[in-house]
N, C-alpha and C positions, 0 to 999 in steps of 0.2 A: 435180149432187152438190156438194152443200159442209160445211164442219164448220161447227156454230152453237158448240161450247165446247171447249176443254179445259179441266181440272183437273189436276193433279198434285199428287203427295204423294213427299217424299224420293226425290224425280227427281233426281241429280247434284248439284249447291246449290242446290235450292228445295227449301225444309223445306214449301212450302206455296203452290198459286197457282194462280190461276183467270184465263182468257183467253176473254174474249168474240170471237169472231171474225165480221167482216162477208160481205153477201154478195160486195161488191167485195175491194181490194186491203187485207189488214193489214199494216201495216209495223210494225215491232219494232225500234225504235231503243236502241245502246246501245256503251260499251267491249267491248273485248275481254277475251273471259275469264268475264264477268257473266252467261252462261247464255240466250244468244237462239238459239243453235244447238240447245240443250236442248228448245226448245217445239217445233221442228219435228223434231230426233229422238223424241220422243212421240206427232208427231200421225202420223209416217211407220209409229210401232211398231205404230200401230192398224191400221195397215192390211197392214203386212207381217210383224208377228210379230218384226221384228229391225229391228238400229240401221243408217242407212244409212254409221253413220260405219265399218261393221266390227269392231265389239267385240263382247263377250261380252254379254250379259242382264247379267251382274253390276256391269258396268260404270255402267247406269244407278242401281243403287242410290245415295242418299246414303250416304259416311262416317259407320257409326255405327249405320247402318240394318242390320233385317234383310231390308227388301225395299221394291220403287218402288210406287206402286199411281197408277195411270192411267183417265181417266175420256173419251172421245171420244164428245162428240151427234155426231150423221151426219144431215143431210134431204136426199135422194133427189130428184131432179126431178121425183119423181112426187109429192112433198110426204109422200114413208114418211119418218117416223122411226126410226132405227137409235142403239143404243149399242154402241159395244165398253169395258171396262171389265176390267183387267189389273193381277194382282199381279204386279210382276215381284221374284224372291226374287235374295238374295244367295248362300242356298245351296240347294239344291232345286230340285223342280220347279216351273214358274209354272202360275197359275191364270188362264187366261182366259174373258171370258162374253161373248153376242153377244146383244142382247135379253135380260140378264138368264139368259138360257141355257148351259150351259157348253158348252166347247168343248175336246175332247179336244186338236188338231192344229190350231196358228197359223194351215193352211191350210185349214182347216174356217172363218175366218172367208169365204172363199166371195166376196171381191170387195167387201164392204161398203162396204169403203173407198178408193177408187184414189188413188195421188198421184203425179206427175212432181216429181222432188228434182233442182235444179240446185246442184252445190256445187263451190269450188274445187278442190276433188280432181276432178271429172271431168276433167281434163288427162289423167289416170293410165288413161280408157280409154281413148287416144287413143300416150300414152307409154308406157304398161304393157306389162306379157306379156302370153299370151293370154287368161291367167284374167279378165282385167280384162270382155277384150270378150264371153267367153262368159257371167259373170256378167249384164252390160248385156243379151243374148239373152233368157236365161234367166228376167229379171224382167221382161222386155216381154210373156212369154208367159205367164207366169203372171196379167201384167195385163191381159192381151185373153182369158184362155180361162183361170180358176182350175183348171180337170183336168188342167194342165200338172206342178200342184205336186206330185199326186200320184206323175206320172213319176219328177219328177225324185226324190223321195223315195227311189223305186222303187230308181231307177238307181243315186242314191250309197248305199242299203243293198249293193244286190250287189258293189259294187264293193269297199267296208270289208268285207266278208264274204270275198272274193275273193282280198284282198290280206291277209288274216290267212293264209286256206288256203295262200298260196302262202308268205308269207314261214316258215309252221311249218314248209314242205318237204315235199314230194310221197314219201309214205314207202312208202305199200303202197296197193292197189285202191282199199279205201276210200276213199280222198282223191282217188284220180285219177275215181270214180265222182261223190265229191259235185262236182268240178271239171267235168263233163261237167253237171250243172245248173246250176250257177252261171253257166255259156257260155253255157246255152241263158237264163235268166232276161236275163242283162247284153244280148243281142241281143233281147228281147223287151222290156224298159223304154229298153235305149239308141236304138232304130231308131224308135220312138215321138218320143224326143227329139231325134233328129236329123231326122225329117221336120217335127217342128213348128219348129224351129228354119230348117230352109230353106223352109219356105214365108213365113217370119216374114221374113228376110233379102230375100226376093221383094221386099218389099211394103215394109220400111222401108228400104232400099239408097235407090230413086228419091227416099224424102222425107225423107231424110237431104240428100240432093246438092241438092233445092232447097231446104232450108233456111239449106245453108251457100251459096250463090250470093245467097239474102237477105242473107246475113249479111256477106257480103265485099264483097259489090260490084263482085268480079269475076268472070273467066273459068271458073279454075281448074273441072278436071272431077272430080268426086269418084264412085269407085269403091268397089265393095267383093267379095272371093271369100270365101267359105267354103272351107277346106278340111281333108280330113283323110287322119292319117299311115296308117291303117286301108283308107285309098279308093285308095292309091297316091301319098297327096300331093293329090289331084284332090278337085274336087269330087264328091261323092258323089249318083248315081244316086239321086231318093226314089224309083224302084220298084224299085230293087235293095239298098235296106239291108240288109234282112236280109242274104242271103246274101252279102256283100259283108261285112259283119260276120262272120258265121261262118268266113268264109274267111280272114279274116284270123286269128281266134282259133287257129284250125288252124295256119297259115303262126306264127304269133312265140310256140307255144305254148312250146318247148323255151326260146326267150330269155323268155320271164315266171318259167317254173321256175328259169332259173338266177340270174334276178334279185330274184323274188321278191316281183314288184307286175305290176301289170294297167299292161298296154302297149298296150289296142286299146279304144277307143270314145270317146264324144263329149266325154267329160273331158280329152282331149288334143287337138280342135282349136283348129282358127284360125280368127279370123275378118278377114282382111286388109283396110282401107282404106288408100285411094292416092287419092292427090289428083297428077291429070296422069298417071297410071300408075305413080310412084314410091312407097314405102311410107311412109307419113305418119310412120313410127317412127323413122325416120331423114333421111327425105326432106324432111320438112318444116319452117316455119317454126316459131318461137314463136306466129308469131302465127296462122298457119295451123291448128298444132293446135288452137289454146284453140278459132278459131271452130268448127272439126271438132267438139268437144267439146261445144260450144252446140246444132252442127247435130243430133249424135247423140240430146243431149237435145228436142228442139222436133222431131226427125222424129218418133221413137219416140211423144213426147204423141200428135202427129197420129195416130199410125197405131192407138192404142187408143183413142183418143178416134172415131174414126172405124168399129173393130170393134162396140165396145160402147154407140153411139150417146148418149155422154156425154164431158166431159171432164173427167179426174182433175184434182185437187186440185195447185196448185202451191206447189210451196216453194223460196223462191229465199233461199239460204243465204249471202249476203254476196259474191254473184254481179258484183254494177256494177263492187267495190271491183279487181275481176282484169284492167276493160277498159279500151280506150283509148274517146275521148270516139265516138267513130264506131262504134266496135262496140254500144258501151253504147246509142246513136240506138237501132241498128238491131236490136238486142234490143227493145228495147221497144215499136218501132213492129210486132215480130211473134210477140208474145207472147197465146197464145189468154186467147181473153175467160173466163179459169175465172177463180173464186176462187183467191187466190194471196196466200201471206203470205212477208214481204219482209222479212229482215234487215240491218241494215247498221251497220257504227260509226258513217259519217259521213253527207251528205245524200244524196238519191236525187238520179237522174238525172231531168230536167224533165218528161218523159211519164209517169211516174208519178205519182198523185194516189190518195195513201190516203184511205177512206172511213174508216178507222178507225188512229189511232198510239197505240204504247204504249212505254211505257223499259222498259228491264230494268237491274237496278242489284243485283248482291251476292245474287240469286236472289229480289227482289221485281217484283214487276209493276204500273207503273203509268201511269194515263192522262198521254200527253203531251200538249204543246201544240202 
């Protein structure tokens, strides 16, 4: 799988700009500021519907504009050709199309396009809350199994649904009636999500742990639990979710009424890494996190690259400039053979050899030397 182009139109500062992309490595040399994160937030939107910087859609519009519009070739290792092609609006709803075809739901583009995003914010899954690490779950599994997207759709409608019902206050039958399917729906999309999630955690835990043992060059054992406040604290039984769920709904029903939000399902675990059995969120080094955070990203590729018998799309987002000279080696020497486009202000590290370089300067795009 690789991208053969982008295009963009009133993307963030490109009033306008077109990116030939190789089968090898593209590197995007340029200042800060000038819009090189821009090309791979765009080529990342094609494939997942959203920025991975966490902004709004609206965010990508230019100053001035009423909307971005994005154009992504896609050729398939099977030699298929694929476009996705997205209005994305400053007010409204967006327009996306997959072959020219529209597409009601971002998640309707069905896999088209996979990509692994390394960026200096990944530290933040590693230092973060737990949001950080269920997000990371959550897009691994939507990128080995697109049927995940719909769960989770599933899940955070009932739960916005759930948390309105509860915060208006439990006043007569009615409500405690629609509340009695709202429990059963939220246990029917969450137990979905929480088995695909520990089967997922199965499988990318161990290539996680040798990722980062590449990466360190040392000892250190790297761990990981799931757990949830629903399950007792504990890891969660996948042949006892369900009721394991409902029983809790039962058990903190009187504390959700009194509080007024949804206190039970997979929106509120954890997912713990430990490096030597300590918790990497406190326990760890600087430097120990960043490589964790490397590890997390190069497990996860493998383990969808390995599902889906392809490897996604890389984008290494100004990645070298966070490491020291030995981490930076050893990224490099174990970075999968995918196509992968590489940002940077200043030079690469010496294993790198772009088949193709380009500057970005002021939201133009052009060949360098």
């Amino acid at each position: 799988m690789r991208v053969t182009l982008l295009e963009v139109t009133d993307v963030r500062c490109y009033q306008s700009a077109r990116l030939d992309l190789s089968p090898g490595v593209t590197a995007v040399f340029g200042e800060n500021g000038q819009g090189k994160t821009s090309l791979l937030e765009a080529i990342a939107w094609a494939a997942t519907g959203r920025s991975f910087r966490n902004v709004p859609d609206a965010a990508l519009v230019r100053d001035g504009s009423a909307q971005a519009v994005l154009r992504v070739a896609i050729e398939e290792g099977t030699g298929r050709e694929r476009l996705v092609e997205a209005e994305i609006r400053a007010v409204g709803r967006n327009r996306v199309l997959l072959d020219r075809r529209a597409v009601q739901r971002t998640r309707d583009l069905g896999g088209a396009l996979r990509v692994t995003v390394f960026s200096p914010d990944d530290l933040e899954l590693v230092k973060g809350g737990p949001a950080h690490r269920r997000a990371y779950l959550d897009d691994l599994l939507v990128a080995a199994a697109p049927r995940y997207a719909a769960a989770q759709a599933d899940y955070e409608r009932v739960v916005r649904q759930r948390n309105a019902l509860l915060k208006g206050g439990m006043r007569d039958t009615d409500a405690r009636t629609t509340l009695d399917v709202f429990d059963e729906q939220l246990v029917t999309a969450g137990a979905e999500l929480v088995r695909g999630r520990l089967q997922l955690t199965a499988r990318v835990a161990p290539s996680v742990g040798a990722a980062y043992r590449d990466l360190a060059g040392e000892g250190e054992h790297i761990d990981a639990r799931y757990s949830a406040e629903w399950a007792e604290g504990a890891t969660p039984d996948p042949d006892a979710v369900v009721p394991a769920l409902r029983a809790a709904l039962e058990r903190l029903r009187a504390r959700e009424i009194d509080r007024g939000t949804t206190l039970v399902g997979p929106h509120r675990d954890e997912w713990r890494l430990l490096v030597d059995g300590l918790d990497s969120r406190t326990h760890a080094s600087q430097g120990e996190q960043r490589t964790l955070a490397l590890a997390l990203r190069l497990g996860g590729h493998h383990v969808v690259a390995e599902t889906i018998g392809d490897d996604p799309v890389l984008l290494l987002d100004d990645v070298f400039s966070e490491l020291d000279d030995r981490r930076c080696t050893a990224l490099v020497e174990r970075l999968p053979a995918s196509q992968t486009v590489v940002t940077t202000a200043h030079s690469l590290p010496p294993g790198v050899r772009p088949a193709t370089r380009v500057r970005v300067e002021g939201g133009r795009v052009e060949e360098a030397a």
